[in-house]
PLY file of the C-alpha trace (Angstrom):
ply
format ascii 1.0
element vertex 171
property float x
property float y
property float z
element edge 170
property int vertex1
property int vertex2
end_header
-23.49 266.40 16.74
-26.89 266.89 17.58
-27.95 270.01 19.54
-29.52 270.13 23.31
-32.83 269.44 23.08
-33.12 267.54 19.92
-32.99 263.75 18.86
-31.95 262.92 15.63
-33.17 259.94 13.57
-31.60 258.06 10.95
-33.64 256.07 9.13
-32.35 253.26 6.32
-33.02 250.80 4.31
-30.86 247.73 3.43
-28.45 247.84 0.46
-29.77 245.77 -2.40
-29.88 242.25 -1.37
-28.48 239.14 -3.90
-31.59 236.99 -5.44
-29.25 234.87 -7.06
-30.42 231.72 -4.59
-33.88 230.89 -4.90
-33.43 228.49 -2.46
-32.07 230.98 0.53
-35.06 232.34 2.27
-35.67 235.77 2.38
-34.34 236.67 5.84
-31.28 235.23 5.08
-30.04 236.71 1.74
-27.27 238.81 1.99
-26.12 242.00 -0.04
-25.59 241.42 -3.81
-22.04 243.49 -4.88
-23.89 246.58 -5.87
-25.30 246.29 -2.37
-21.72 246.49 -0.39
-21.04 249.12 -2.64
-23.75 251.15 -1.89
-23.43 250.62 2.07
-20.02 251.43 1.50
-21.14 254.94 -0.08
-23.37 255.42 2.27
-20.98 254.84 5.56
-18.74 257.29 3.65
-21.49 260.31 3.43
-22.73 259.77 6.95
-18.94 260.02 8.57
-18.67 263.15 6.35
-21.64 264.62 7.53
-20.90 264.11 11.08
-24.53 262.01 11.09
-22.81 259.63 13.79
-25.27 257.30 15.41
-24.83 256.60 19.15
-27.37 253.75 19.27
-28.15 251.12 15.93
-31.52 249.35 15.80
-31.02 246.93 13.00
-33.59 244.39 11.69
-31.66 240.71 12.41
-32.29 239.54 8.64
-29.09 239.12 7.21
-28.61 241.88 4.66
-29.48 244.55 7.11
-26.64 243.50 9.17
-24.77 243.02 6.61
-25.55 247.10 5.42
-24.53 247.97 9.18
-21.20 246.30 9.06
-20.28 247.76 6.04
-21.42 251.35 7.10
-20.11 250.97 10.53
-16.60 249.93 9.02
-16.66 253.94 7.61
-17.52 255.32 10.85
-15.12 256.82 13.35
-16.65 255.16 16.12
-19.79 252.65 15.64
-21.89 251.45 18.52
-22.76 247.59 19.23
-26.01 247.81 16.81
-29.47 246.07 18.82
-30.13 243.07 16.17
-34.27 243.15 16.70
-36.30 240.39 15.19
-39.55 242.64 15.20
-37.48 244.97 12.81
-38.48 242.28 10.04
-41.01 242.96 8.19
-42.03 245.63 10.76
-44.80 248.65 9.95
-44.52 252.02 10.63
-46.15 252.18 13.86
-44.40 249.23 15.10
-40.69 250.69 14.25
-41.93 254.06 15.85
-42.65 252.19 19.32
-38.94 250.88 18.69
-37.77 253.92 18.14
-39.71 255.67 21.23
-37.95 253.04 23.69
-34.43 254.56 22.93
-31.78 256.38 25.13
-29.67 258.05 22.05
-29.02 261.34 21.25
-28.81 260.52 17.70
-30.24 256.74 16.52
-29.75 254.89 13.07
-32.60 252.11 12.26
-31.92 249.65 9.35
-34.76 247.73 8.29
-36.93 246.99 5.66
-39.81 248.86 2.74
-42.69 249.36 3.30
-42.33 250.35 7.11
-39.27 252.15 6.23
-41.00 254.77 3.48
-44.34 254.65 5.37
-42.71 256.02 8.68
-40.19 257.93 6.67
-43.74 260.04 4.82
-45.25 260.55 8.31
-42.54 261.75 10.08
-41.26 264.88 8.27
-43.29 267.53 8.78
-42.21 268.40 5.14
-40.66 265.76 2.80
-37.56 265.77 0.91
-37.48 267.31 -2.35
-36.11 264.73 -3.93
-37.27 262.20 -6.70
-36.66 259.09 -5.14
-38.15 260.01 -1.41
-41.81 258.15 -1.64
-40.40 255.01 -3.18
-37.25 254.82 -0.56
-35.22 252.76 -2.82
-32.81 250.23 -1.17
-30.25 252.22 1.08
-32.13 255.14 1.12
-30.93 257.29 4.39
-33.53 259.97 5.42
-31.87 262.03 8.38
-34.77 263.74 10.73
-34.38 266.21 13.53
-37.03 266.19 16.35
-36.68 269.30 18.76
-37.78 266.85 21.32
-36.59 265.85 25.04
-36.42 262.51 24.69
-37.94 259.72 21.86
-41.38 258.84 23.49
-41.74 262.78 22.96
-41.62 262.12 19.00
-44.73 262.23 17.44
-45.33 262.06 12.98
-45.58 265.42 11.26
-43.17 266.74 14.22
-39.52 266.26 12.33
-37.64 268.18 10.15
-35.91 266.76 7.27
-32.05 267.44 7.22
-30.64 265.52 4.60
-32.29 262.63 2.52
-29.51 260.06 0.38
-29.85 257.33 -2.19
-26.32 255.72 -3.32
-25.56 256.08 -6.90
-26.57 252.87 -8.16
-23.87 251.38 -9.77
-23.43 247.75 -12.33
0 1
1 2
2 3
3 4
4 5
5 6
6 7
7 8
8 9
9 10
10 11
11 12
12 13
13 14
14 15
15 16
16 17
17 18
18 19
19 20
20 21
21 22
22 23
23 24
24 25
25 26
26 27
27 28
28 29
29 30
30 31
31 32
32 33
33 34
34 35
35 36
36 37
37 38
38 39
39 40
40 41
41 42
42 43
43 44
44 45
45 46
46 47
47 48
48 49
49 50
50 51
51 52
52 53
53 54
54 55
55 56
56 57
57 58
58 59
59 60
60 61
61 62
62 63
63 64
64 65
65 66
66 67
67 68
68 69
69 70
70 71
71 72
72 73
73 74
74 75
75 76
76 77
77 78
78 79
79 80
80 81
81 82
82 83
83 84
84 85
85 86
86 87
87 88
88 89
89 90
90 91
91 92
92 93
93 94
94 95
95 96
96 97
97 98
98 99
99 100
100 101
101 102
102 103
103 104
104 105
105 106
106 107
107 108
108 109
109 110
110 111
111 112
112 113
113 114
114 115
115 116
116 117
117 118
118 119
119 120
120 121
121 122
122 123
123 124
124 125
125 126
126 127
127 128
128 129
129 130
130 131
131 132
132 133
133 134
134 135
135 136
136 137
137 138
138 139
139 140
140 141
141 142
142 143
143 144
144 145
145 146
146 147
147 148
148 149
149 150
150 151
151 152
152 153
153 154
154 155
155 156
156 157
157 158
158 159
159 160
160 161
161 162
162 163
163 164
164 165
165 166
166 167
167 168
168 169
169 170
């Protein structure tokens, strides 16, 4: 639960999407097996955690829904996510004015690198000290605190890093 006063941001990146189609265009591949694995794992840590989103901003390509489903189905309770076209492909400023129109207490965004790690790095007052935080591989979960009012308070530099999660990547 987040604490009075405070907003909490969840910010991920797809699972690892299936290339196996050269034919599929990019927005609509899905998530290759180790990808459903990996949301899978990642649903799983969040529920533990308690890191339960109240409002979902999810890029409308398919394997970002796809990720959602497949965290949401290890969630106690998961809202209706907001499927947003200008996720796609969205930069860091543009998923931060998103972000800034929400109501939530505590919001998850799924979407897509490089806007992902570039808002992820300006956000956190301090990053993660882990190996794998600059490159934000796919699934890659950064959980941020702001001690903030409301989201259009948020500002980069002001959030503290609370947790930061890559799936084990496995065959």
């Amino acid at each position: 639960m987040t604490p009075e006063g405070h907003r909490r941001l969840i910010l991920t990146r797809h699972a690892k999407s299936d290339w196996s189609d050269d034919n599929l265009p990019d927005h609509d591949r899905p998530l290759n097996a180790r990808g459903r694995q990996a949301a899978a794992e990642l649903g799983q840590w969040l529920a533990s955690r308690d890191y339960l989103p109240d409002e979902v901003l999810c890029s409308d390509a398919a394997r970002t829904r796809e990720t959602w489903e497949t965290v949401a189905a290890a969630l106690p309770s998961a809202p209706v996510p907001r499927l947003l076209p200008d996720l796609y492909e969205a930069g860091s400023d543009a998923v931060l004015a998103l972000i800034r129109a929400t109501r939530g207490r505590t919001v998850l965004v799924i979407g897509h690198n490089p806007g992902l790690a570039d808002l992820a790095a300006r956000l956190v007052a301090e990053p993660p000290h882990h190996a794998d935080f600059a490159r934000y591989p796919t699934a890659a979960t950064l959980v941020v605190d702001f001690q903030v009012e409301a989201w259009e308070d948020a500002a980069p530099g002001q959030g503290s890093a609370m947790d930061f999660f890559v799936p084990s990547e496995r065959g």
